[in-house]
C-alpha positions in Angstrom: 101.3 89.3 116.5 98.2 91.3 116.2 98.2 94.3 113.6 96.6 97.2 113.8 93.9 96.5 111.2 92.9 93.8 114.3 91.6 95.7 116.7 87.5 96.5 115.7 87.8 99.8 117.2 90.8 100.5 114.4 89.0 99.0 111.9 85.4 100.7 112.6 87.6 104.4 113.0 89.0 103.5 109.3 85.2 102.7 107.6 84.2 106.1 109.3 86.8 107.9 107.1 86.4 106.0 104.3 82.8 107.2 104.5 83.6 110.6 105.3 86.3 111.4 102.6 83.7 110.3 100.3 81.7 112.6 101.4 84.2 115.5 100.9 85.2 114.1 97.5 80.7 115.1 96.3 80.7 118.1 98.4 81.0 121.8 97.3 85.0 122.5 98.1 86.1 119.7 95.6 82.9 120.1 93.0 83.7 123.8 92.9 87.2 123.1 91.7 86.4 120.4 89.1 83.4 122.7 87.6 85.5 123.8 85.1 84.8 124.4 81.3 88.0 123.1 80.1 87.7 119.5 78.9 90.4 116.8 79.4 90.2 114.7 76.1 86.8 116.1 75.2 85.3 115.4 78.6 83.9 117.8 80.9 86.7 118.1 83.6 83.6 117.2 86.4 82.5 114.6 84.0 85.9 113.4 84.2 86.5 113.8 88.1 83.3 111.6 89.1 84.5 108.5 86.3 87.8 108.3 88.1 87.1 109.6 91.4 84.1 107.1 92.2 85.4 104.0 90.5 88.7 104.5 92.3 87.6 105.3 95.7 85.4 101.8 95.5 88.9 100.1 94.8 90.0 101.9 97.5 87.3 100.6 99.9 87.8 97.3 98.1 91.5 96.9 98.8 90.9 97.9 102.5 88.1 95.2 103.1 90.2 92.5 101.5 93.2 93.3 103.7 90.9 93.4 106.6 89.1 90.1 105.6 92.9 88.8 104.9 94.2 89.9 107.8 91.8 88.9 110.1 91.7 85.3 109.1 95.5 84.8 109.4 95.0 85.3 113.1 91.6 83.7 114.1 93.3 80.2 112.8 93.2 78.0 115.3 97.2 76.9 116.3 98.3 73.5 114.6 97.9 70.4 115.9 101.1 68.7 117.1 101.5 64.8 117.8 103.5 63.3 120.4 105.8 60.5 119.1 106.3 58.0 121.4 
């Protein structure tokens, strides 16, 4: 049974937000709000949103590509051979 992560037309719509929320994420809206002067354990709090924003929005992309690599070779596996006993 096909998934929806197996359809390329899914799968292409997902990359194109994936690319576009990262986008947002270094654009003025959510810099504005994380140019603060108040530091989160000494670190500036944009300092601080681009060392766990970026790192985890490349895990997010990196979890997405595996289950799309994962689930697309569970169903382009060819069916298994069966043998007739005589």
């Amino acid at each position: 049974m096909p998934g929806p992560t197996s359809n390329p037309i899914l799968s292409r719509e997902a990359w194109i937000l994936c690319f576009i929320l990262g986008v947002v994420m270094l654009n003025y809206p959510f810099l504005h709000i994380f140019n603060k002067l108040t530091p989160i354990f000494g670190i500036p709090l944009l300092v601080l949103y681009f060392l766990v924003g970026w790192p985890l929005s490349i895990l997010v992309i990196y979890l997405f590509s595996r289950t799309l690599t994962n689930h697309g070779a569970t169903h382009n596996k060819p069916p298994p051979k069966t043998t007739e006993s005589e």
